[in-house]
N, C-alpha and C positions, 0 to 999 in steps of 0.2 A: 504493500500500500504506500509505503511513503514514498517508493522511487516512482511510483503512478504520479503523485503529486511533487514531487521535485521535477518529473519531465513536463508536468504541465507548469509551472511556474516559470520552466526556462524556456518553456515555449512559447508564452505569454510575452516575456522581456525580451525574444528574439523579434516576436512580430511587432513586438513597440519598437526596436532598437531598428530595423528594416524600412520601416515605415518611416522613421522619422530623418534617417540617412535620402528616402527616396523627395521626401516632403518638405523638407526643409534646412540640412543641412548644408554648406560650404560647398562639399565636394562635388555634388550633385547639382548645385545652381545653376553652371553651363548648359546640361541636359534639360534643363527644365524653361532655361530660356530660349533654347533649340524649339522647344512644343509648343511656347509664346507665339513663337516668331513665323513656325510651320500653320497652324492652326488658330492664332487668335487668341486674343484674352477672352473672350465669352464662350469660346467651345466648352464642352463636357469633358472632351479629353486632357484639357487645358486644367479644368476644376479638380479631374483626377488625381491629377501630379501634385495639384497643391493643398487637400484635403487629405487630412489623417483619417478621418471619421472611414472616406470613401475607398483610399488607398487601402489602410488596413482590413479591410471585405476580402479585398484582392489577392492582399497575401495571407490574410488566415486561410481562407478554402486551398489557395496554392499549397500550403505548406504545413498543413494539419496531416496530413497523410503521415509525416514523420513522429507525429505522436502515436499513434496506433503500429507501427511498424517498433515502437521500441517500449509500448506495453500490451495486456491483454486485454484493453479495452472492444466494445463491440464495436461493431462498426455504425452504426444507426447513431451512435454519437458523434459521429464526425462535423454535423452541422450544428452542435451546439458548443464543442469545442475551438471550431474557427467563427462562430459569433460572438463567444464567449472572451476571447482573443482580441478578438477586434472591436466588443464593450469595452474591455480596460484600456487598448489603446487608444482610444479614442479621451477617455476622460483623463488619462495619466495626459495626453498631448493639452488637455484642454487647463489641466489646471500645470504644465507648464508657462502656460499662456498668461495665466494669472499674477 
C-alpha cells in the first residue's frame, strides 16, 4: 500500500512539475512564442500552451499509464487518476499565482 501511494504522489508532482516546464517556465518560452506567432493569441491551441488547468488534462491521461504499469491498481481507475493529477495541478499552479 504505501509504494501505491508514494507512486501516486510522484506522479502527481511529475504532472505539476511537466506542466509547469510546458506553461510557463524560461526554457520553454521560445516554443511557446513559436505557437503565438504560428496560430495567434486567440486560438485554442495558443490557450493550451498557456493554461495549467488545460495542459495538465493532457499530460495526466498521456502519462497515467505509468502509474498502473508500476502498481496493481485496476484499470477503470485510470481516468480518475489522471483527473485527479490534473485537480492538484491545477490548484498547486493557481495558488503559485497567488
Amino acid at each position: 500500500m504505501a509504494v501505491i501511494v508514494l507512486v501516486l504522489v510522484l506522479y502527481v508532482l511529475t504532472v505539476c512539475r511537466v506542466t509547469r516546464v510546458i506553461v510557463g517556465d524560461k526554457i520553454t518560452e521560445p516554443f511557446r512564442n513559436r505557437i503565438v506567432r504560428r496560430f495567434g493569441q486567440a486560438s485554442q491551441l495558443t490557450y493550451l500552451f498557456f493554461c495549467a488547468w488545460c495542459m495538465s488534462i493532457w499530460i495526466g491521461f498521456g502519462t497515467a499509464w505509468a502509474v498502473f504499469l508500476l502498481t496493481d491498481l485496476s484499470w477503470w481507475l485510470y481516468p480518475l487518476v489522471a483527473l485527479s493529477a490534473s485537480q492538484l495541478t491545477g490548484l498547486l499552479h493557481r495558488a503559485e499565482e497567488d
